[in-house]
C-alpha positions as CSV (number, residue, x, y, z in Angstrom):
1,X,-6.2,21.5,-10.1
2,X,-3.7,19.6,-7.5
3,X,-3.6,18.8,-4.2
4,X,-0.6,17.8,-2.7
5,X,-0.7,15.5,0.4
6,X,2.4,15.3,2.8
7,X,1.9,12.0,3.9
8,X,3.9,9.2,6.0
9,X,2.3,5.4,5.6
10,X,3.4,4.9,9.0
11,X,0.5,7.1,10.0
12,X,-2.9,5.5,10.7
13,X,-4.5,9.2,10.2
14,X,-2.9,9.3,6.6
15,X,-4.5,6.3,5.3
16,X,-7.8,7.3,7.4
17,X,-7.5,10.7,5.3
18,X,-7.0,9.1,2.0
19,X,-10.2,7.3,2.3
20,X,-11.6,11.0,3.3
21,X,-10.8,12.6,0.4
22,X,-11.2,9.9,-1.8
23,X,-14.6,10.0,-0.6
24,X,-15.4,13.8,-0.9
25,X,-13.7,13.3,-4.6
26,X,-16.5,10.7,-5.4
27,X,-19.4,13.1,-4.8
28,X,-17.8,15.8,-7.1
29,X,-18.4,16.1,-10.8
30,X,-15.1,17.6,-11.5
31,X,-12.9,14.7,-9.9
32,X,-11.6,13.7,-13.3
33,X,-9.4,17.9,-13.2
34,X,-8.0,17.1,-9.5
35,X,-4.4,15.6,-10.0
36,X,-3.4,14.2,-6.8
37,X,0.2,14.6,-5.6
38,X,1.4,12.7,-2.5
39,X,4.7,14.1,-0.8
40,X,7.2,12.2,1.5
41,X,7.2,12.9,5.1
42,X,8.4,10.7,8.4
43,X,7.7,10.7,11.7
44,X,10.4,9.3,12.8
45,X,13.3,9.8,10.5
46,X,16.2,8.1,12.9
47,X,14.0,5.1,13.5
48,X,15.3,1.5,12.8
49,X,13.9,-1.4,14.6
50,X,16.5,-3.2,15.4
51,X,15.0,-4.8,18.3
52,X,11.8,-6.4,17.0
53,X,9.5,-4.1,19.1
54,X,5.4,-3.8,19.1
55,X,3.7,-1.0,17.7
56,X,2.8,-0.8,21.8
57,X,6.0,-0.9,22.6
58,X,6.9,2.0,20.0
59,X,4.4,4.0,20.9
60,X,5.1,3.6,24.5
61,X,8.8,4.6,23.9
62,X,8.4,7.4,22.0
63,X,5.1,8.9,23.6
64,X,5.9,8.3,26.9
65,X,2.8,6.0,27.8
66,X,2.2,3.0,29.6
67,X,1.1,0.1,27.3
68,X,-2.2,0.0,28.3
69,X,-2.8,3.4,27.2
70,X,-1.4,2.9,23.8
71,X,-3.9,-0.1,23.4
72,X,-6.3,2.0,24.2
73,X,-5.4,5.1,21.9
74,X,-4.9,2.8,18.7
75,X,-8.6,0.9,19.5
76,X,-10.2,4.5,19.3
77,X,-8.4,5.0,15.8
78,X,-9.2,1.8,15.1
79,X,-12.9,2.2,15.3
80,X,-12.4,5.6,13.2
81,X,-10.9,3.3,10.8
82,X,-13.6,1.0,10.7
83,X,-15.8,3.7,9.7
84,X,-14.7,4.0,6.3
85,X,-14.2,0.3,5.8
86,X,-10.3,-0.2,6.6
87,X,-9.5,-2.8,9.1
88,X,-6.1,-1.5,11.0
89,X,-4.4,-4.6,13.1
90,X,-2.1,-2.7,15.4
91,X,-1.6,-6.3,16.8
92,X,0.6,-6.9,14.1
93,X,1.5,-3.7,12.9
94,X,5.6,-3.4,12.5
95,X,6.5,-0.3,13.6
96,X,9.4,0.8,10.8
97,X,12.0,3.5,8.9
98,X,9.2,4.5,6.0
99,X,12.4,6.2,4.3
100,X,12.7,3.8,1.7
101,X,8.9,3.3,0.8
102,X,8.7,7.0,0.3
103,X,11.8,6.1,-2.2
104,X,9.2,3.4,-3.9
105,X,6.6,6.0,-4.2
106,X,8.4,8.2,-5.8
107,X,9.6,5.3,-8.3
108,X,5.7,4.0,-8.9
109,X,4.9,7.8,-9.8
110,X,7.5,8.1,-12.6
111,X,6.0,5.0,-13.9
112,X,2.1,6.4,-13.1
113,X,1.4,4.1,-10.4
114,X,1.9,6.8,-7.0
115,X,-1.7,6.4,-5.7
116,X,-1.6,3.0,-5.8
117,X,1.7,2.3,-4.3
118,X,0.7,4.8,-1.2
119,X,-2.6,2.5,-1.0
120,X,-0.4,-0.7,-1.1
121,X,2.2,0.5,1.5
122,X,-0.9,1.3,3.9
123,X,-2.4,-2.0,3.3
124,X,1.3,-4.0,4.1
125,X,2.0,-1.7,6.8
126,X,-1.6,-2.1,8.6
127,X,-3.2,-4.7,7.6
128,X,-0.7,-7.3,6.5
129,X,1.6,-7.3,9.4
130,X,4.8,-6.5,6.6
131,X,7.9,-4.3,7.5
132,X,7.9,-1.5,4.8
133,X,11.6,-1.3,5.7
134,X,11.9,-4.2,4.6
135,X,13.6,-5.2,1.1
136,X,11.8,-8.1,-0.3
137,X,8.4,-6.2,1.2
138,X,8.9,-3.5,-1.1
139,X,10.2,-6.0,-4.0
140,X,6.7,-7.7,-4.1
141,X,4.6,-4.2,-3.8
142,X,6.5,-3.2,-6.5
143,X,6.0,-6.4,-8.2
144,X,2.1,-5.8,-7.4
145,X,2.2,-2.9,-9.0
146,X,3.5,-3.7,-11.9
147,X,7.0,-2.3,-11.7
148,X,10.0,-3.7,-13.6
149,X,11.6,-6.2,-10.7
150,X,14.9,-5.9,-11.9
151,X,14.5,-1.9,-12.3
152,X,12.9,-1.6,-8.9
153,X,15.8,-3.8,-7.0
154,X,18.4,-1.8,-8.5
155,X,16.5,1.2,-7.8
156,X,16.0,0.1,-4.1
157,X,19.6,-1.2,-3.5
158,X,21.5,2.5,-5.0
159,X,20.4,5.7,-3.5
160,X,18.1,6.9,-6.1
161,X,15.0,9.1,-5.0
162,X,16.9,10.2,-1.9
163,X,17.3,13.8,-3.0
164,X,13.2,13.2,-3.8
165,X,12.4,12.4,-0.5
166,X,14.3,15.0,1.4
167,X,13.3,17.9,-0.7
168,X,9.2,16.8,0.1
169,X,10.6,17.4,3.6
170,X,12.1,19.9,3.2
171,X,9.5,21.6,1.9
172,X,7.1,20.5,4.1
173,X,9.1,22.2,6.7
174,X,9.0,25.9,4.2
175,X,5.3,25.0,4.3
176,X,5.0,25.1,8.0
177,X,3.7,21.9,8.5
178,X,3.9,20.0,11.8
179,X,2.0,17.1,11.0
180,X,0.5,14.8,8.5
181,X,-1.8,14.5,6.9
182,X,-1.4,17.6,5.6
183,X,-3.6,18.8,2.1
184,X,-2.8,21.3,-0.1
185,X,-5.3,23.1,-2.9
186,X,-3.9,24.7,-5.7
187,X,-1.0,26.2,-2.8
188,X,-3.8,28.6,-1.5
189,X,-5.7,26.4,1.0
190,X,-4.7,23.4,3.3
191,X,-6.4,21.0,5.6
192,X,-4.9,19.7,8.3
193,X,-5.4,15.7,9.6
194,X,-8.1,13.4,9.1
195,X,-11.3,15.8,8.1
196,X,-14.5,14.7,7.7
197,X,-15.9,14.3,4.3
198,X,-17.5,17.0,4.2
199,X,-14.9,19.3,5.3
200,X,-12.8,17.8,2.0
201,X,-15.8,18.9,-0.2
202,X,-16.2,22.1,0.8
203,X,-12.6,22.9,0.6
204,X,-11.8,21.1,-2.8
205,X,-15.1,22.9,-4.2
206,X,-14.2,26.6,-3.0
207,X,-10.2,26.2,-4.4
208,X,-11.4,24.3,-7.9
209,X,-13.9,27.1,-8.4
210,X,-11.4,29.8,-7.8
211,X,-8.5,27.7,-9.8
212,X,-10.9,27.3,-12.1
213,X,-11.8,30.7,-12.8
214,X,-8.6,31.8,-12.8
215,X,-8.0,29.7,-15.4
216,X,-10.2,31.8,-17.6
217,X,-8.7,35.0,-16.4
218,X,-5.7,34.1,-18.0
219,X,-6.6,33.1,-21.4
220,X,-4.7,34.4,-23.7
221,X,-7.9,36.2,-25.1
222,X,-7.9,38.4,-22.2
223,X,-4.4,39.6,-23.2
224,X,-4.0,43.4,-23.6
225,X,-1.7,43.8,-26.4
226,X,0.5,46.3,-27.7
227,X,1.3,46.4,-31.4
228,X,4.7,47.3,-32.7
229,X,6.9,45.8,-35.8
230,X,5.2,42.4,-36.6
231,X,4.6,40.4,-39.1
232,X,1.9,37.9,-40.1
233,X,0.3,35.6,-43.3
234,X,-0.2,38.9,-45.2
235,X,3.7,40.1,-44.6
236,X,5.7,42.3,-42.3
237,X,4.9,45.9,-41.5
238,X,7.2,48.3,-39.9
């Protein structure tokens, strides 16, 4: 079964969510039939940080806060953060165009490596103090990965996975969604935001069981079948 997860790694709640559901997936005995699909999404598409602002700074702009109350509102996530083991430095954090990480994702997952280029964009976006706008950044993520350099530079420097990226938006946009992290089960349910663990188990569980039962259901087995002019080992009959 898939879930697909519209997702920006410029988003605190994203990675927060990731450790969520990787959580709830850890308790189930079925993890090994959920394929997990991350989709591109941005905040801030016309962003470029040209100026060498804060992430208080950013979010003062753009939110219409003083800094002290952005300090404040990234401590609180922080401490939600620090509940599932991840240690966000806003301090340092680079606020940044995430336009071309999604383009690295989508490169990593032709080559099998999606999940762990999402986690690896969090980690250089949050916790190491890196601009993921940033081309040698993304050059040793991809390098960490273990990505062709050459392949990944060329793929970086031309405008490959654009079309990629805009469509996950685009369809994010058919799907109605408004902001991320946003989960999708099998296309039937969705979960919106950070849940709690639990709330991830008891939706993956009630979509795998019905996915999964559809799955019977449509065996070919079940097929109702008409015969007319065939033929088979023993011949053809008219």
């Amino acid at each position: 079964m898939k879930i697909e997860i519209w997702s920006d790694v410029m988003c605190p709640f994203c990675y927060i969510g990731k450790r969520h559901l990787e959580q709830a997936l850890d308790t189930l005995d079925f993890k090994q039939e959920i394929e997990i699909d991350w989709k591109s999404y941005q905040l801030n598409p016309t962003y470029k940080n040209e100026e060498g602002e804060n992430l208080y700074e950013y979010l003062s702009r753009n939110k219409g806060m003083s800094l002290a109350q952005a300090r404040q509102m990234t401590q609180q996530v922080a401490e939600m953060a620090g509940n599932v083991g991840l240690k966000l430095d806003f301090e340092t954090s680079i606020p940044a165009n995430s336009f071309n990480a999604h383009r690295l994702i989508h490169f990593a997952a032709k080559n099998g490596k999606q999940d762990l280029a999402e986690e690896l964009l969090f980690k250089a976006h949050f916790e190491e103090a890196k601009n993921i706008d940033d081309l040698s950044t993304l050059l040793k993520i991809a390098e960490a990965l273990g990505l062709d350099a050459a392949e990944a530079k060329s793929m970086l420097e031309s405008n490959a996975f654009e079309e990629e990226v805009r469509y996950d938006i685009y369809e994010s946009q058919q799907l109605g969604v408004r902001g991320v992290p946003f989960f999708v089960m099998d296309r039937k349910y969705a979960l919106s935001g950070a849940q709690p663990v639990d709330a991830f188990k008891e939706a993956i569980t009630q979509s795998y069981n019905e996915w999964k039962a559809a799955q019977k259901n449509s065996s070919l087995k079940n097929l109702n079948t008409i015969d007319t002019n065939s033929c088979d080992e023993n011949g053809c009959e008219v």
